[in-house]
N, C-alpha and C positions, 0 to 999 in steps of 0.2 A: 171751832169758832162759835161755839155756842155764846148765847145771850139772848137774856128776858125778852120776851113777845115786847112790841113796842108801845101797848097799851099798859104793861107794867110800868117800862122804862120811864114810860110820860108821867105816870104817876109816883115813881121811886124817888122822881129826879127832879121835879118838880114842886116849886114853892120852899116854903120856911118851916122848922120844926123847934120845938128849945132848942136851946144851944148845949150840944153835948159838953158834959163836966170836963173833958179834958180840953176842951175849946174856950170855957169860961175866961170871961174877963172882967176887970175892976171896972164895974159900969160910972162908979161916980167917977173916978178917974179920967174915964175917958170923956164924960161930959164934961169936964170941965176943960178939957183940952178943945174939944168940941166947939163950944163957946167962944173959945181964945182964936180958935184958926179956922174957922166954917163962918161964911161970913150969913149971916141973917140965921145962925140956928138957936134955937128957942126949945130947951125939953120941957116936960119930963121925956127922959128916954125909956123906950122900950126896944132890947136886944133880942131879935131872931136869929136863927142858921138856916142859911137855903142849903135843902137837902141836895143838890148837885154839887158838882167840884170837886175833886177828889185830890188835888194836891195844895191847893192854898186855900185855907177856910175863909171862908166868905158870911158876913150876917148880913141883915136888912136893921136898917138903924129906924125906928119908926117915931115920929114926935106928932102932937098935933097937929101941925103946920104941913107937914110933910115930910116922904121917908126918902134915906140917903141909903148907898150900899157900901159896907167897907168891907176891902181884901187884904186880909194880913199874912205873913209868914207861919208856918206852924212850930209853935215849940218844940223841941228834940231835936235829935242826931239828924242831919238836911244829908244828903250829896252835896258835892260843891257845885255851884253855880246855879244852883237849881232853887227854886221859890224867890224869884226875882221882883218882889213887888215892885222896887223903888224903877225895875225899867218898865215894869206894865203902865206906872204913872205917867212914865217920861214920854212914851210913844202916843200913849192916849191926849196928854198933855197941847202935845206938838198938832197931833191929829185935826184936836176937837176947832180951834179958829178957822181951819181948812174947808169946815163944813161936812166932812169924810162924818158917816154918821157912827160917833161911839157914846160912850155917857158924859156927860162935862164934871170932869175934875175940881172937884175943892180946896184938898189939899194931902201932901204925904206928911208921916211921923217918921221920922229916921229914931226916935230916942225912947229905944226899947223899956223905959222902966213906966211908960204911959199904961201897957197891957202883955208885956213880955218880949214881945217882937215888932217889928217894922210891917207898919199900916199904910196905905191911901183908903180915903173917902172921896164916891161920888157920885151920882146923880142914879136914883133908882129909876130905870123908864123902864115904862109900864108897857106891856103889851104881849104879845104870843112869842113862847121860845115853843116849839116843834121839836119830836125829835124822831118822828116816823116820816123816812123819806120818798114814802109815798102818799103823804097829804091824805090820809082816809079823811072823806066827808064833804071833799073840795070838787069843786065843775071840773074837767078839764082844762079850761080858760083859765082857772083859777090860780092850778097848780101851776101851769108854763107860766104866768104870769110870776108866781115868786122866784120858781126857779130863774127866771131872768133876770130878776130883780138882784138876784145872790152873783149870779158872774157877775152882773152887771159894777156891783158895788167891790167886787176881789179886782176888777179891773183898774176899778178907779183907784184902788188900793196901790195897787203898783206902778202905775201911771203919774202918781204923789213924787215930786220933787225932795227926796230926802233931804238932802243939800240945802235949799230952800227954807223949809219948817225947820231945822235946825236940827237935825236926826245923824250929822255927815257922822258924826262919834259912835252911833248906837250899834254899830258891828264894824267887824274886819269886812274890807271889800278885796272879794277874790275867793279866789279857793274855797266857795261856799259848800259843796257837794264835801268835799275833802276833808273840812272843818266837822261838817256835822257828821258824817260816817267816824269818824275819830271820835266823836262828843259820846254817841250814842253807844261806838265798841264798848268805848272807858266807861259807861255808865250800865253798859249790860252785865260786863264783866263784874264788875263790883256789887251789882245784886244780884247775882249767878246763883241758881238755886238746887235748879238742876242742869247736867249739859245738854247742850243740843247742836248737835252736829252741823246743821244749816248754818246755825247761826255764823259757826264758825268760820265755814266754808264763805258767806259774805262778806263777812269783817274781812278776811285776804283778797276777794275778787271787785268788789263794790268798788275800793278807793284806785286801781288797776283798769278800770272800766269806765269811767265818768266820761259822755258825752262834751264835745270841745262846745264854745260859744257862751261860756256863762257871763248874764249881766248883774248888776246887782240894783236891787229895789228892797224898799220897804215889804218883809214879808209876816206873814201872822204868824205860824205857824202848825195853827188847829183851824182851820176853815173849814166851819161844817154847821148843819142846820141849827141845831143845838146849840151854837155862839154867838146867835145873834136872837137879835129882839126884833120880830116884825109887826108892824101898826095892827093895830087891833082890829081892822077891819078892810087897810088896803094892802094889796102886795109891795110893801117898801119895807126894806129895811131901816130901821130906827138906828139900831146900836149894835154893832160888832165886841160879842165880850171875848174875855179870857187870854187876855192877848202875853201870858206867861212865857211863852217860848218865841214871842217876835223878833225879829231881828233885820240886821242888813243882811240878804242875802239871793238867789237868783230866785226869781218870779216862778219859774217853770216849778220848781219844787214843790212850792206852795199851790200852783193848779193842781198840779198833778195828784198832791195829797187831795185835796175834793174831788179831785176824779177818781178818787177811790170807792167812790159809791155807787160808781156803777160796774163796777165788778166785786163788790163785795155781795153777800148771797143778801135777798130780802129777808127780812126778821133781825138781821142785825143794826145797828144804830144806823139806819139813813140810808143802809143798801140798797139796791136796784138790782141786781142781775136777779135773772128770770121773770123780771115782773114788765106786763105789755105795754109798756113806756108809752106808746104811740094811742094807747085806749085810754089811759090814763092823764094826756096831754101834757107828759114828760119830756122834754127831749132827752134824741137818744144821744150815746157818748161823745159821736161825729158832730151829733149838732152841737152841742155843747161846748168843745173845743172849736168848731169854726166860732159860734159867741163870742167866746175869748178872745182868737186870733184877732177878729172885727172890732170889737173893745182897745186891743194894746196895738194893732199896726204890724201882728205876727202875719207869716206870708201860711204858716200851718206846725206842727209839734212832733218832729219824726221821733224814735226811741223809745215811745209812750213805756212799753216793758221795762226797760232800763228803770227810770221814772217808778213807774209800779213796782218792782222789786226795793229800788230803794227806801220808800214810803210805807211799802210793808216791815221791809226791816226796820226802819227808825219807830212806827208804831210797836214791833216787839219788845225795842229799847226802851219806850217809854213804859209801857206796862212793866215788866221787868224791873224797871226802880221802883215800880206802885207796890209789885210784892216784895220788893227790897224793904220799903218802907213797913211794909205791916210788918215784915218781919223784926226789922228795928222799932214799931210800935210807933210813926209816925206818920201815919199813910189817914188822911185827913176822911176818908169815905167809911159807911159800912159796907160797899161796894165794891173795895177795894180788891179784897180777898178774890173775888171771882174772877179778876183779870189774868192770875196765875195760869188756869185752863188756856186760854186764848193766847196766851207768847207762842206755844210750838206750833198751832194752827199759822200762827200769821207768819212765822218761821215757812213754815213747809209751804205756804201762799208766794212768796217772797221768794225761797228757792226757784220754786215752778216759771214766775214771770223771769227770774236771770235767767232762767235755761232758754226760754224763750227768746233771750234778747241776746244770747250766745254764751254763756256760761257753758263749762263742762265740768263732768265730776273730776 
């Protein structure tokens, strides 16, 4: 499970670079689309690439007035269902009147001959994306302070009347656990690189296993330090990004994926195990999830392993298209490449937590 010290990471992943040649796009083109369907924008444009993201290319759109951010689909060979701009619009869309803090939406292009593929544009906010999740350089006070801040706002998240904002469309309700173990088989299988025996042994026990009680809410699907934008000098969350993999689906999935950071090792993206949570003014896992529970009206989250096994597998799944992608030559990161290591760690991670939660060979 190796990955970059997290003082690389910040620096790898962070900010704009040109925009690599295979990413290029018709900039007058898009200004003048720009023009027609952004209301108050005014260029000359100048086009960046934020060096983060690894599956839908993202640039920083900059004018004098002020700078916008557009997330496009990436040219070539896709998996199906996968680089879903036009839902990350829809949800953020829906989100942003609610108050729920994301970027505020301008507008989508469904009509690919503007720059090749299907775009939204919307609100660049300005402020700290983290992606070491032990806060080097912060008080104590400091650090529990955001982390609060972070359930706080996943809370409010699923607490959002989908029904409501008009979202009832934006998934199947039911069988979420079932749906995405089936998504992620089908999407492991078909970037299959090498075997891996774990993997295998989940895809048959996982969908045979799923804990009864599921509800369904608004969920992100990547909730993690790194997806969001916090004020630049108080602990609130601004803007929740990335929201490619959202969906209708059960709440617990989606904690449970952020509670992966406290059993993932430190050094890795936002881990916590091993590190003295309580010196550092972390909470630990327990406090964490009682937050939650206290946030959504839960009585407490038995299964947790279940949970954690699932979430490692689905993380395998998703990496595994990343090196599916490089290997089809559309994997949007120079990053990319290094997630291949990390599938059979988080495989044999994944294994360990079913066993735990009663899996046998």
């Amino acid at each position: 499970m190796s990955q970059p010290a997290e003082i690389d990471a910040q620096e790898a992943f962070s900010g704009t670079k040109p925009v690599e040649e295979r990413h290029r796009i018709d900039e007058a083109a898009l200004t003048r689309w720009l023009e027609a369907h952004v209301e108050g924008f005014s260029g000359p444009l100048e086009v960046r690439q934020f060096k983060g993201g690894q599956s839908n290319p993202t640039y920083q759109l900059i004018t004098p007035a002020k700078k916008y951010v557009l997330r496009r689909k990436p040219p070539g060979k896709l998996l199906p269902s996968a680089h879903a701009v036009d839902r990350e619009y829809k949800v953020i869309a829906a989100l942003h009147p609610t108050g729920f803090p994301v970027a505020k939406p301008y507008a989508l292009c469904t009509d690919e001959t503007i720059i090749g593929t299907i775009f939204y544009v919307m609100d660049n906010v300005e402020g700290r994306i983290l992606w070491d999740g032990s806060l080097p350089g912060m008080s104590p006070p400091e650090r529990r302070a955001i982390y609060e801040a972070k359930i706080a706002t996943l809370a409010a998240l699923h607490n959002t009347n989908h029904v409501k904002i008009g979202l009832s469309d934006f998934g199947k309700t039911g069988s979420y656990f079932a749906r995405q173990i089936d998504r992620w088989s089908k999407q492991y299988k078909l970037s299959e690189t090498t075997p891996i025996p774990e993997m295998d042994r989940l895809i048959d026990w996982l969908p045979k296993t799923i804990p009864p009680g599921e509800t369904t809410t608004i969920v992100h699907g990547d909730y993690r330090l790194d997806n969001m934008v916090l004020h630049p000098t108080e602990p609130r969350v601004l803007a929740v990004l990335d929201w490619e993999l959202s969906t209708l689906g059960d709440p617990l999935g989606d904690f449970s994926y952020h509670l992966m950071n406290w059993v993932m090792p430190a050094g890795q993206r936002a881990g916590l195990a091993g590190l003295d949570l309580q010196a550092l003014g972390i909470p630990t896992m327990e406090e964490y999830v009682a937050l939650y529970c206290k946030h959504t009206g839960r009585a407490g989250i038995p299964q947790l392993d279940w949970y954690f096994a699932y979430n490692a597998f689905r993380l395998a799944g998703i990496l595994q298209g990343i090196v599916g992608r490089v290997r089809d030559g559309t994997a949007a990161s120079a990053h990319a490449e290094a997630n291949a290591e990390r599938v059979r760690p988080l495989a044999l991670a994944a294994d360990g937590f079913a066993r735990k939660a009663g899996m046998t060979a």
